[in-house]
N, CA, C and O of each residue as an XYZ file, in Angstrom:
788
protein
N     123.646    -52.115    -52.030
C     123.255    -51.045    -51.137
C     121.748    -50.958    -50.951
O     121.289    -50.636    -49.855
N     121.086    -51.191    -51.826
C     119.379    -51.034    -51.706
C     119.158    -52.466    -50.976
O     118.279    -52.181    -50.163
N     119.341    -53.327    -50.865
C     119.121    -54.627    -50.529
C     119.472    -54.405    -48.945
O     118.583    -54.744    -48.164
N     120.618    -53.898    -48.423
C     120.979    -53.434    -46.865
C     119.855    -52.465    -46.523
O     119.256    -52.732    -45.482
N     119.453    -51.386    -47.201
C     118.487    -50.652    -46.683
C     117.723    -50.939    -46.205
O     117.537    -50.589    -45.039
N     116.754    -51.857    -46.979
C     115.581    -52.869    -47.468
C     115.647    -53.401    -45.496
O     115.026    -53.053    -44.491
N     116.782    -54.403    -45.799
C     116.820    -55.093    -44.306
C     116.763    -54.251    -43.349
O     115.729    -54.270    -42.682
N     117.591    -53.490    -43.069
C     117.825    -52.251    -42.318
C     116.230    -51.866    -42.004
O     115.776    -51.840    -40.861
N     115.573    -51.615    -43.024
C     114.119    -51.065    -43.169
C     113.087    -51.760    -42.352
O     112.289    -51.256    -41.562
N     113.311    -53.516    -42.819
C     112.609    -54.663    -42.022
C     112.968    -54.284    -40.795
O     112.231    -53.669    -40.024
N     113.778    -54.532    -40.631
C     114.301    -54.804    -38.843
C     114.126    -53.520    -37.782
O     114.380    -53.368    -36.588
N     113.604    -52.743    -38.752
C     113.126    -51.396    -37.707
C     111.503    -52.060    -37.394
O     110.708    -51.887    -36.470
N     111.478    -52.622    -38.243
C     109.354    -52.269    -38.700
C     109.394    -53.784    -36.998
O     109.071    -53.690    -35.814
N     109.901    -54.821    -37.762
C     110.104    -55.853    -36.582
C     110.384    -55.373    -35.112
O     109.781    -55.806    -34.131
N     111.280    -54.514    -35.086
C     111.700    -54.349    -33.733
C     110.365    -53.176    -33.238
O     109.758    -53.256    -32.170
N     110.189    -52.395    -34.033
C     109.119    -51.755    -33.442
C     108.023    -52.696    -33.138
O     107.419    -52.523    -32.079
N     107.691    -53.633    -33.888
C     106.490    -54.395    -32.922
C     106.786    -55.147    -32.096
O     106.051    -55.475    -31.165
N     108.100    -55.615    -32.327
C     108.042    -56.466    -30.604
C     108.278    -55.471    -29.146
O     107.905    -55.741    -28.005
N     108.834    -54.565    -29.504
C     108.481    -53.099    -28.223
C     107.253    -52.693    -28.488
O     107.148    -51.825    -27.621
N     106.453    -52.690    -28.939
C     104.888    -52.460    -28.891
C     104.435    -53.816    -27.874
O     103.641    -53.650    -26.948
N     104.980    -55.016    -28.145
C     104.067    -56.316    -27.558
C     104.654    -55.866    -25.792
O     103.913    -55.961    -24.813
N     105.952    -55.437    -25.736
C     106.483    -55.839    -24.879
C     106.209    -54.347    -23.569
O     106.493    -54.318    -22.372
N     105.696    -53.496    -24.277
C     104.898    -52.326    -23.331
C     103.778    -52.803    -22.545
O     102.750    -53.244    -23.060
N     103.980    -52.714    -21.269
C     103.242    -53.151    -19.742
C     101.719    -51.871    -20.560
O     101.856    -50.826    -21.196
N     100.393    -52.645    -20.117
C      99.386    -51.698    -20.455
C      99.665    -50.378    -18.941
O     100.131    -50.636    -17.832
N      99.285    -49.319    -19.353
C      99.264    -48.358    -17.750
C      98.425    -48.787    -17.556
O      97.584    -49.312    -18.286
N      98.541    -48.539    -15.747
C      98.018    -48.731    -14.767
C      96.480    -48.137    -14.401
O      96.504    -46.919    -14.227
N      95.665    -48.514    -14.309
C      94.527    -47.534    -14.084
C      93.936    -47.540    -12.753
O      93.444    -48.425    -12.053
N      94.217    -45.715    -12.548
C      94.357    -44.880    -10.816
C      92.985    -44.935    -10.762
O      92.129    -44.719    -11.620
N      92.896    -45.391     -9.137
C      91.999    -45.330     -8.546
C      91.649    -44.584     -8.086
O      90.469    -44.569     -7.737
N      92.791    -43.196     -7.748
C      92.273    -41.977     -7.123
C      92.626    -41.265     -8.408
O      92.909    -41.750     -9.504
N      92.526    -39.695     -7.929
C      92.630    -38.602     -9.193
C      93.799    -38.170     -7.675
O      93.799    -38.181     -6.444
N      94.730    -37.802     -8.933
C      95.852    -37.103     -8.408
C      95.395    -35.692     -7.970
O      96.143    -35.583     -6.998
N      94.965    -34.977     -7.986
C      94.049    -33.578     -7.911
C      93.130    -33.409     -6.650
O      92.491    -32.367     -6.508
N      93.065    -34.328     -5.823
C      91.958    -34.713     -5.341
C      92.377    -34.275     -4.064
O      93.569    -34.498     -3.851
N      91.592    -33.571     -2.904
C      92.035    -32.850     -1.545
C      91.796    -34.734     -0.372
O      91.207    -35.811     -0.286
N      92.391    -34.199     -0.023
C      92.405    -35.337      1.047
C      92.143    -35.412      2.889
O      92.974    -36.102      3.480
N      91.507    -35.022      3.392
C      91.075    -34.580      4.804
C      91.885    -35.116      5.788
O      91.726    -36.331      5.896
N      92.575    -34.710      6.430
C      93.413    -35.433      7.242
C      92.402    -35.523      8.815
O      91.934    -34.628      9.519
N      92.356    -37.113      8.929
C      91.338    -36.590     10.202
C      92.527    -36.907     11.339
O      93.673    -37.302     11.126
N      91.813    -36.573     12.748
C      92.028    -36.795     13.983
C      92.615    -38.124     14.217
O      92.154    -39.060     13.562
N      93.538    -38.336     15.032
C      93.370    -40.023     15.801
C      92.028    -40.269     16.154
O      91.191    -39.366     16.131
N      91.641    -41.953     16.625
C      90.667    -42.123     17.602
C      89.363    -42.032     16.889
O      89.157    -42.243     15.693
N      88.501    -41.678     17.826
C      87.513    -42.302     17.239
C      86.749    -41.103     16.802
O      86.853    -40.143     17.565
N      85.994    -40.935     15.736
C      85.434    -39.459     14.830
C      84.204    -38.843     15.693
O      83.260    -39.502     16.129
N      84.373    -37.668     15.827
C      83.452    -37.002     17.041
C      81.686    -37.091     16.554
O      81.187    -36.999     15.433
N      81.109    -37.283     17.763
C      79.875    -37.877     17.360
C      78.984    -36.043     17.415
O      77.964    -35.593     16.894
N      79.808    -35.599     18.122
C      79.295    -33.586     17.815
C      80.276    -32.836     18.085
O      81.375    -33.079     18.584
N      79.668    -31.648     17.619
C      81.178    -30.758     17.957
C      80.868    -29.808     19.251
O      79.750    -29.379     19.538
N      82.260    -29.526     20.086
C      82.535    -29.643     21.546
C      81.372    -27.990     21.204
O      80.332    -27.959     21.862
N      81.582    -27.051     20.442
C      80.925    -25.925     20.423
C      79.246    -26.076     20.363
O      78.510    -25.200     20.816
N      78.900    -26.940     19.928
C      77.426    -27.228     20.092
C      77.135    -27.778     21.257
O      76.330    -27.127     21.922
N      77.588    -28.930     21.808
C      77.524    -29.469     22.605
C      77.644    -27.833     24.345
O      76.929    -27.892     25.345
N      78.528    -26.892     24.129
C      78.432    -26.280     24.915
C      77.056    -24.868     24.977
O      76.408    -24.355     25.890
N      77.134    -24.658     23.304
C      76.472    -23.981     23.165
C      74.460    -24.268     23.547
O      73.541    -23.485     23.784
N      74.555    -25.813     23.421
C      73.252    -25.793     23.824
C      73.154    -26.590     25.507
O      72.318    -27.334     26.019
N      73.819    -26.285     25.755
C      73.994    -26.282     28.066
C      74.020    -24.658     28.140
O      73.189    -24.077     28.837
N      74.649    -24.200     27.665
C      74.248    -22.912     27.799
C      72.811    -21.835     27.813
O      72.412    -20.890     28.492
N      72.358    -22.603     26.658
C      70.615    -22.253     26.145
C      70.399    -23.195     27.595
O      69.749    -22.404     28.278
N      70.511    -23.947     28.105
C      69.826    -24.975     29.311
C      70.134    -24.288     30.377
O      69.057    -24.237     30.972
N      70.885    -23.739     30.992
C      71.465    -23.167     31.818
C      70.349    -21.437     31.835
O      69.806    -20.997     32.848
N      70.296    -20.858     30.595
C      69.453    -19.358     31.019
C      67.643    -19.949     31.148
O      66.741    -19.435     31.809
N      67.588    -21.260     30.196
C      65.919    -21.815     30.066
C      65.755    -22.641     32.207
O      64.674    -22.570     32.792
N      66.815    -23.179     32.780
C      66.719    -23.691     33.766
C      66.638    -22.484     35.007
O      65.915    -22.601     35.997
N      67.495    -21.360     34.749
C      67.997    -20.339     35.912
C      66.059    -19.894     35.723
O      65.276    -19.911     36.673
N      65.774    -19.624     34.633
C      64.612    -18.582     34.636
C      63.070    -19.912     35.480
O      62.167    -19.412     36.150
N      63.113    -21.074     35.293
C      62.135    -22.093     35.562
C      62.564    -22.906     37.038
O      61.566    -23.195     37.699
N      63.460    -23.188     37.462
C      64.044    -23.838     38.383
C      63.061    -23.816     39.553
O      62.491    -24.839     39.933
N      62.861    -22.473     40.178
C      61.917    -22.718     41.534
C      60.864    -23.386     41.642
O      60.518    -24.023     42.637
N      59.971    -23.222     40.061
C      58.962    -24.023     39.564
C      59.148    -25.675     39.498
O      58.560    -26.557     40.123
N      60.111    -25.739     38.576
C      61.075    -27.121     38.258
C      61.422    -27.853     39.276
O      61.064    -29.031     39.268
N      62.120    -27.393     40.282
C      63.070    -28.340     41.068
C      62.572    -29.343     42.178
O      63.033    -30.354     42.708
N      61.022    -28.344     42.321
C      60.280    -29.303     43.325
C      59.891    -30.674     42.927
O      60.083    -31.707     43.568
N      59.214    -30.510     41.574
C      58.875    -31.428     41.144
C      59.629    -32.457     40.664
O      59.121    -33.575     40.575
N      61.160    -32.191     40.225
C      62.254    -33.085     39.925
C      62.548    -33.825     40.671
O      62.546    -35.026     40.397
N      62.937    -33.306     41.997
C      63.419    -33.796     42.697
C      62.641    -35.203     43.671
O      63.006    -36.037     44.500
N      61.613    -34.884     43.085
C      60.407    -36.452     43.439
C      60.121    -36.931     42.564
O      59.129    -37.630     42.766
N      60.462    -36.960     41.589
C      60.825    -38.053     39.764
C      61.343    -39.286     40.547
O      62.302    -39.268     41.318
N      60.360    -40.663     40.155
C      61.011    -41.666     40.262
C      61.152    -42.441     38.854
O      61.877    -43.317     38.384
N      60.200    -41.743     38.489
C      59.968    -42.691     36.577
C      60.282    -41.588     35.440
O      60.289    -40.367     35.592
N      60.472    -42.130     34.572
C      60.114    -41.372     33.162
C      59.172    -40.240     32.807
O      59.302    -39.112     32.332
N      58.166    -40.998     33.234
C      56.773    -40.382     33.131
C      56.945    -38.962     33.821
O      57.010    -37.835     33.330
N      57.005    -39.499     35.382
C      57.134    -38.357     36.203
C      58.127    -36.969     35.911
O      57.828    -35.860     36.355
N      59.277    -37.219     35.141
C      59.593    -36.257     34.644
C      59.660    -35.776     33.383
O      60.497    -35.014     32.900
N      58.725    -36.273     32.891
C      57.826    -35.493     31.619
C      56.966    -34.884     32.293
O      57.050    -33.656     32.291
N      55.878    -35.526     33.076
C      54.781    -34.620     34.094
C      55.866    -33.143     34.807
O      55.551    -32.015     34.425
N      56.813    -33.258     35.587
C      57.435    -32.433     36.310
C      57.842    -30.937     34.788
O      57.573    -29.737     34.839
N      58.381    -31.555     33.902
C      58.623    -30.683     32.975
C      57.242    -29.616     32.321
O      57.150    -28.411     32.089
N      56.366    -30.716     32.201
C      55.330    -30.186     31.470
C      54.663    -29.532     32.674
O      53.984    -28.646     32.156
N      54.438    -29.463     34.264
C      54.113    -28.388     34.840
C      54.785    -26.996     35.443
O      54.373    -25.866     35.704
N      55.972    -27.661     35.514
C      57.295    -26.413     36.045
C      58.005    -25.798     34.561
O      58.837    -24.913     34.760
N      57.931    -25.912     34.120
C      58.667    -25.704     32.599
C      58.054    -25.491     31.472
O      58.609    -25.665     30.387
N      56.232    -24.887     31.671
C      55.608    -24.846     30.735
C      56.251    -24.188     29.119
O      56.252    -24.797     28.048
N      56.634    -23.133     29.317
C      56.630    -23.116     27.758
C      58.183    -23.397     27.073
O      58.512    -23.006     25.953
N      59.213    -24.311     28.191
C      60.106    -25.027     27.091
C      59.774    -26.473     27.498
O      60.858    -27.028     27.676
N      58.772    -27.330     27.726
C      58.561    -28.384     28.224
C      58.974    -29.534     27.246
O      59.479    -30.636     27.458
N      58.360    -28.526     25.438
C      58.929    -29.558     24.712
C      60.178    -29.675     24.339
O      60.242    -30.570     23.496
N      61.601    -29.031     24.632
C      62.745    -28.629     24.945
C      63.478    -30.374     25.544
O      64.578    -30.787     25.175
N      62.673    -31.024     26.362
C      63.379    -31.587     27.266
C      62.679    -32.888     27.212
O      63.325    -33.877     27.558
N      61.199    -33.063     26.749
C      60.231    -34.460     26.784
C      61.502    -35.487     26.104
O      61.273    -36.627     26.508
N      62.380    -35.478     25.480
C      62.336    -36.709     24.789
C      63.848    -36.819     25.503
O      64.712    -37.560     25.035
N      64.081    -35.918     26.799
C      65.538    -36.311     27.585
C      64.949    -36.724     29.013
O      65.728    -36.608     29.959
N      63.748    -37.159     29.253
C      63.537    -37.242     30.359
C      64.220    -38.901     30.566
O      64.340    -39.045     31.783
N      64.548    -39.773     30.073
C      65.805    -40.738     30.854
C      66.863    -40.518     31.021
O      67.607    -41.212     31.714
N      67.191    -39.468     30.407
C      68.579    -39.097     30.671
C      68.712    -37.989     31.985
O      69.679    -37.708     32.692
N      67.265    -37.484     31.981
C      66.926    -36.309     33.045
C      67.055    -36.981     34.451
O      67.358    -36.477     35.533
N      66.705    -38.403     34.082
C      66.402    -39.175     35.573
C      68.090    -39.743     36.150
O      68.731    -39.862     37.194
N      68.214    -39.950     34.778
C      69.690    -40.278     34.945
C      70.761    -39.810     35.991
O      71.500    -40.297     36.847
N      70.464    -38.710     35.497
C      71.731    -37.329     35.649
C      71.265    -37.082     37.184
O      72.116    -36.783     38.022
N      69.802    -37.222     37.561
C      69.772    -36.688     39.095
C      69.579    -37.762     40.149
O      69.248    -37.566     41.319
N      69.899    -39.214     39.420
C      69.701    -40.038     40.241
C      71.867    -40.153     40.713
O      72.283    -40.880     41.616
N      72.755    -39.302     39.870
C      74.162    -38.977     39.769
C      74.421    -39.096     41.567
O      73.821    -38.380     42.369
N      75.094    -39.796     41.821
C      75.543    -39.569     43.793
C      76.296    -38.160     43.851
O      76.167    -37.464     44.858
N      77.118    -37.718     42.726
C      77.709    -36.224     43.065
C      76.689    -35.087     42.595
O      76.955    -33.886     42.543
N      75.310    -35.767     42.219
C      74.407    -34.513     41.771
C      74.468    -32.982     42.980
O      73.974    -33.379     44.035
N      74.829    -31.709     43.099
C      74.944    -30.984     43.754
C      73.768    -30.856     44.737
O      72.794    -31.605     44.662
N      73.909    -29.676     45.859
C      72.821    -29.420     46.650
C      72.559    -28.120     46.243
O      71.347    -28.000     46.421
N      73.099    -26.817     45.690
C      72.596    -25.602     46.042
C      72.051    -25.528     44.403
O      72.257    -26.342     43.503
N      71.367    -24.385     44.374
C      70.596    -24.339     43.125
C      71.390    -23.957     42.224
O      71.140    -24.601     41.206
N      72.357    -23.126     42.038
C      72.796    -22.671     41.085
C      73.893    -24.092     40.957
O      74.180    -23.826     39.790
N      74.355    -24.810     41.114
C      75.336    -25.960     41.171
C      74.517    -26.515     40.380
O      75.038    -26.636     39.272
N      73.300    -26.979     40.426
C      72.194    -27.810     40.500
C      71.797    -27.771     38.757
O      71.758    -28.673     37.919
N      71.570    -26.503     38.684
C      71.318    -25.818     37.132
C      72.695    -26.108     36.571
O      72.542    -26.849     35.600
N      73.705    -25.894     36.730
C      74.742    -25.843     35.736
C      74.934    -27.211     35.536
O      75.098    -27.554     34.365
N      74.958    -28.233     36.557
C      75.230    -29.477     36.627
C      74.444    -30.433     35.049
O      74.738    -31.036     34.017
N      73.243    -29.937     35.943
C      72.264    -30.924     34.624
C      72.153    -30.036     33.752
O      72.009    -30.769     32.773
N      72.105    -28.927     33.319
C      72.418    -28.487     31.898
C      73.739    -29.000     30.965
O      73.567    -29.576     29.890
N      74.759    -28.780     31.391
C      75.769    -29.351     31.230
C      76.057    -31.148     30.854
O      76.801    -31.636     30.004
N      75.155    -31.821     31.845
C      74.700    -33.084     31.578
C      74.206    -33.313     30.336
O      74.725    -34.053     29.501
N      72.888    -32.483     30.163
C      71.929    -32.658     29.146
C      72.733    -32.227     27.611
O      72.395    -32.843     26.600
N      73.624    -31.319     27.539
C      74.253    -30.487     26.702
C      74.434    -31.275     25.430
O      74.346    -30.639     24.379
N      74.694    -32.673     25.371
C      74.829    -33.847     24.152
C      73.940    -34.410     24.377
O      74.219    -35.551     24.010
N      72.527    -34.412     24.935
C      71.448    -34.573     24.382
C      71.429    -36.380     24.003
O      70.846    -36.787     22.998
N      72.178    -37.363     25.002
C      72.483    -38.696     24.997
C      73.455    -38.917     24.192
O      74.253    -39.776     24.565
N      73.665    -38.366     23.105
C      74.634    -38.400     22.180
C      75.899    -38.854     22.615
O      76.443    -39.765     21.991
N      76.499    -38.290     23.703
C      77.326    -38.126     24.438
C      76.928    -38.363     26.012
O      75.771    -38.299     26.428
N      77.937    -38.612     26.717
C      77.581    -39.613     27.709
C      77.440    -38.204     28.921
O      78.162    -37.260     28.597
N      76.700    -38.000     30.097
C      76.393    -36.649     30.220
C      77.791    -36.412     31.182
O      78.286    -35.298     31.353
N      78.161    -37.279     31.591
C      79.824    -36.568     32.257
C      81.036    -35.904     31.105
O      81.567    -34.799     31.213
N      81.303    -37.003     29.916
C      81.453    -36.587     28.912
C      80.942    -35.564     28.334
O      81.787    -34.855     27.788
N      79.600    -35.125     28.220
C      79.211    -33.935     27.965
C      80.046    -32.432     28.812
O      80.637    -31.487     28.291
N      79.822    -32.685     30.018
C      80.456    -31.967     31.172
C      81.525    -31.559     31.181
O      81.816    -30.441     31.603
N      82.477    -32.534     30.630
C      84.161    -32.369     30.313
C      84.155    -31.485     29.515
O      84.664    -30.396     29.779
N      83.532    -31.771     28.262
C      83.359    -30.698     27.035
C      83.442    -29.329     27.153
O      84.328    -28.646     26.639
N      82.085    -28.723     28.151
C      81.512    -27.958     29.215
C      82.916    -27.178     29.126
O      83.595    -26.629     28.258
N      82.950    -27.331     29.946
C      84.199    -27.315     30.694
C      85.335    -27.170     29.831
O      85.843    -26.072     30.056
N      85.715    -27.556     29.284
C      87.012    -27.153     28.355
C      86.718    -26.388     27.758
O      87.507    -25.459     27.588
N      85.565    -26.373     27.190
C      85.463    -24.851     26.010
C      84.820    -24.211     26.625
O      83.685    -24.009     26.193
N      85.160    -23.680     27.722
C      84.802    -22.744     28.799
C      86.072    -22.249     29.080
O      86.211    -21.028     29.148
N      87.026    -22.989     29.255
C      88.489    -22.488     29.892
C      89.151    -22.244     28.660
O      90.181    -21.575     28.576
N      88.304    -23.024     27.269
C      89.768    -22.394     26.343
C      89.374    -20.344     26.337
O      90.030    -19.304     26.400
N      88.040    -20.721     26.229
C      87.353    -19.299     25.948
C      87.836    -18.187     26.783
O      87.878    -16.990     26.497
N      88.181    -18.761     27.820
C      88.796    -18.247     28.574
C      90.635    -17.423     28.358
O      91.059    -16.273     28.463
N      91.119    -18.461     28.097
C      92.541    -18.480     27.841
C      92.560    -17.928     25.883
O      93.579    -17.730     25.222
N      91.331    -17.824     25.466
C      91.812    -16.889     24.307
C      92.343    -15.479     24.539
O      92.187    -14.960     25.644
N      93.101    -14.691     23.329
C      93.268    -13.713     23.960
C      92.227    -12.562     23.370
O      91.406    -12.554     22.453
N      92.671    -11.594     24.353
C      91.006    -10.550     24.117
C      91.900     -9.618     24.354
O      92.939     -9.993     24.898
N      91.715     -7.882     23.951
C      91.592     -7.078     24.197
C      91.329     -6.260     25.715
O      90.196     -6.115     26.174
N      92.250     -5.889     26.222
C      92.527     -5.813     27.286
C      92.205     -4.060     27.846
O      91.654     -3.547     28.819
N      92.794     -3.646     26.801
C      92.548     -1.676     27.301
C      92.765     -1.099     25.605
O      93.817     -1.345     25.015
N      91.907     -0.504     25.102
C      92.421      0.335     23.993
C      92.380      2.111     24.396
O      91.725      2.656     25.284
N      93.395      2.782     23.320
C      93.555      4.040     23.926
C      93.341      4.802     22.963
O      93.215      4.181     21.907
N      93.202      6.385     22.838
C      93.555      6.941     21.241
C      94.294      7.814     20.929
O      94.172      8.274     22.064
N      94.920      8.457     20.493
C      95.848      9.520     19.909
C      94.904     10.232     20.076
O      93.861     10.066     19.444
N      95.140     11.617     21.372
C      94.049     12.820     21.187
C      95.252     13.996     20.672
O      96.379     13.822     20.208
N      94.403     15.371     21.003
C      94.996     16.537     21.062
C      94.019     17.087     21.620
O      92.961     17.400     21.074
N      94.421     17.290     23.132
C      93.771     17.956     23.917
C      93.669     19.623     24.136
O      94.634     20.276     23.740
N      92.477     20.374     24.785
C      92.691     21.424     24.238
C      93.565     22.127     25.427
O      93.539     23.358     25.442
N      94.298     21.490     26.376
C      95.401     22.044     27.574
C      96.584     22.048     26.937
O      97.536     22.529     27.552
N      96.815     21.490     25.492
C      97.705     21.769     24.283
C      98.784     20.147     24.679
O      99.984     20.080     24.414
N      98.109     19.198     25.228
C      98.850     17.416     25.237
C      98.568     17.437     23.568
O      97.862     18.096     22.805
N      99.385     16.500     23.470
C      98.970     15.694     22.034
C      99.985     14.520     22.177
O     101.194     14.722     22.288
N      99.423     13.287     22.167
C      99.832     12.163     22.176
C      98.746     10.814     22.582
O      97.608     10.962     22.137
N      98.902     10.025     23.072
C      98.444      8.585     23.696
C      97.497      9.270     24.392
O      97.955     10.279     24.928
N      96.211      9.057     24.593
C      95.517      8.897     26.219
C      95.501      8.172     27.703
O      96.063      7.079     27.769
N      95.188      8.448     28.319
C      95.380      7.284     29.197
C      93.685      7.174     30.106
O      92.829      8.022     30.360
N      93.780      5.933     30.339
C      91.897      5.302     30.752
C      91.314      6.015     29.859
O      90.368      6.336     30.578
N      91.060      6.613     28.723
C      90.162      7.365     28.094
C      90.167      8.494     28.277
O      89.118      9.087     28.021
N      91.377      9.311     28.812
C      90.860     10.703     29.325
C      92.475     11.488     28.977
O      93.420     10.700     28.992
N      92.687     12.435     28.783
C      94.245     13.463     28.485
C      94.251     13.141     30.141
O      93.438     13.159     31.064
N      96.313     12.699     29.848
C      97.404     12.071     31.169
C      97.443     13.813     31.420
O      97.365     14.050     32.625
N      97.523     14.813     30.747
C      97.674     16.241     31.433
C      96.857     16.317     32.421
O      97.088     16.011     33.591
N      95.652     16.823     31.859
C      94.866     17.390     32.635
C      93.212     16.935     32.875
O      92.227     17.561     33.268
N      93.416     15.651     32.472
C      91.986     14.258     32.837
C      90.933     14.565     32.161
O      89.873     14.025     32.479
N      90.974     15.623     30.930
C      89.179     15.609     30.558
C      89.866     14.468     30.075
O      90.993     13.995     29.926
N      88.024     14.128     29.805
C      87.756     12.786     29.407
C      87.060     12.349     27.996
O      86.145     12.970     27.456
N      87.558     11.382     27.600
C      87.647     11.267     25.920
C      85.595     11.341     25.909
O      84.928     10.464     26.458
N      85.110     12.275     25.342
C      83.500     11.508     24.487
C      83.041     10.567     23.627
O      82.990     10.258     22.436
N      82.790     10.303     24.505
C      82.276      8.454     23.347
C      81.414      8.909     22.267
O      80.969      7.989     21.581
N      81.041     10.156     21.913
C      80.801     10.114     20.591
C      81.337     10.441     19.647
O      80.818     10.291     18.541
N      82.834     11.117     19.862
C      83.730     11.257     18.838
C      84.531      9.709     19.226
O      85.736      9.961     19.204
N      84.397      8.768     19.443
C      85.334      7.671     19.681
C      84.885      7.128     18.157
O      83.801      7.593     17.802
N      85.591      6.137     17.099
C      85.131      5.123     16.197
C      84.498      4.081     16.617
O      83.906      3.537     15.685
N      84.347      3.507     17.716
C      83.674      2.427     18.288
C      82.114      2.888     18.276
O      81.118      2.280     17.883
N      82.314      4.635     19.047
C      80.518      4.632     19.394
C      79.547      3.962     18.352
O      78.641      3.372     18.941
N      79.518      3.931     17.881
C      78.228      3.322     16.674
C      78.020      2.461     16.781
O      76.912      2.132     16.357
N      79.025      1.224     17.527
C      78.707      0.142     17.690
C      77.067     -0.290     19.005
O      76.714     -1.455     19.189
């Protein structure tokens, strides 16, 4: 009986090392399981975002409306580079440096065959152009323009708010346009919660 043990005893110690030899080493992860992962877009990764890109045609659009009469003479006889750095730096004095380092793209955009005729066309056009700043190609810019203009549009907004009065003709309920549906006084905007704004 001690002699069976004995073996019994061996043949554990044996078999445990050949399942030790015969364990694959783990694998070593290249990522961390933990790790957030960004899911991007199809296509190709945006070189700006459509909100900047609109937001600064916009800044171009109030800097152009306010300079233009000054501006447009001189643009519009730009044949070089030069010339519309000169045109900027006399019609556009104090955003001149705003625009010096878009003047090929400035020449660009108005040498455009659909460039508009009336002034206000004229301003939105090449602001809108300029808006990606070459980055973006200035029709491409335009599209941009333009879409986050119409989404802004198609968000939803607040349409009419009303308030629970108690009027002193003895209504108590809803208002209507701001004023008691009884007898039309009209709500004071300084008891409203908004006034402060």
């Amino acid at each position: 009986m001690p002699e069976s043990s004995v073996k019994s005893g061996c043949g554990c110690r044996e078999l445990l090392a050949e399942m030790a030899k015969r364990k694959k080493p783990a694998k070593k992860l290249n990522k961390a399981l933990d790790t957030f992962s960004e899911k991007r877009a199809r296509g190709r990764p945006a070189r700006m975002r459509s909100s900047e890109v609109r937001g600064r045609a916009d800044n171009y659009r109030g800097i152009f409306d306010q300079v233009w009469d000054l501006l447009w003479p001189l643009l519009s006889h730009a044949q070089t580079e030069a010339d519309v750095i000169r045109a900027f730096q006399q019609g556009a004095s104090p955003y001149d440096r705003e625009f010096l380092h878009l003047a090929g793209l400035v020449l660009h955009v108005l040498r455009e065959p659909k460039f508009p005729k009336r002034r206000e066309a004229q301003i939105n056009f090449l602001a809108d152009s300029l808006g990606g700043v070459g980055l973006v190609a200035p029709r491409r810019s335009r599209d941009i323009c333009e879409r986050d203009r119409a989404e802004a549009k198609r968000a939803h907004h607040i349409i009419r708010y009303e308030f629970y009065i108690e009027c002193s003709c003895g209504y108590k309920g809803r208002s209507r346009d701001h004023a008691c549906p009884k007898c039309a006084a009209l709500i004071p905007f300084s008891l409203s919660p908004f006034s402060n704004f």
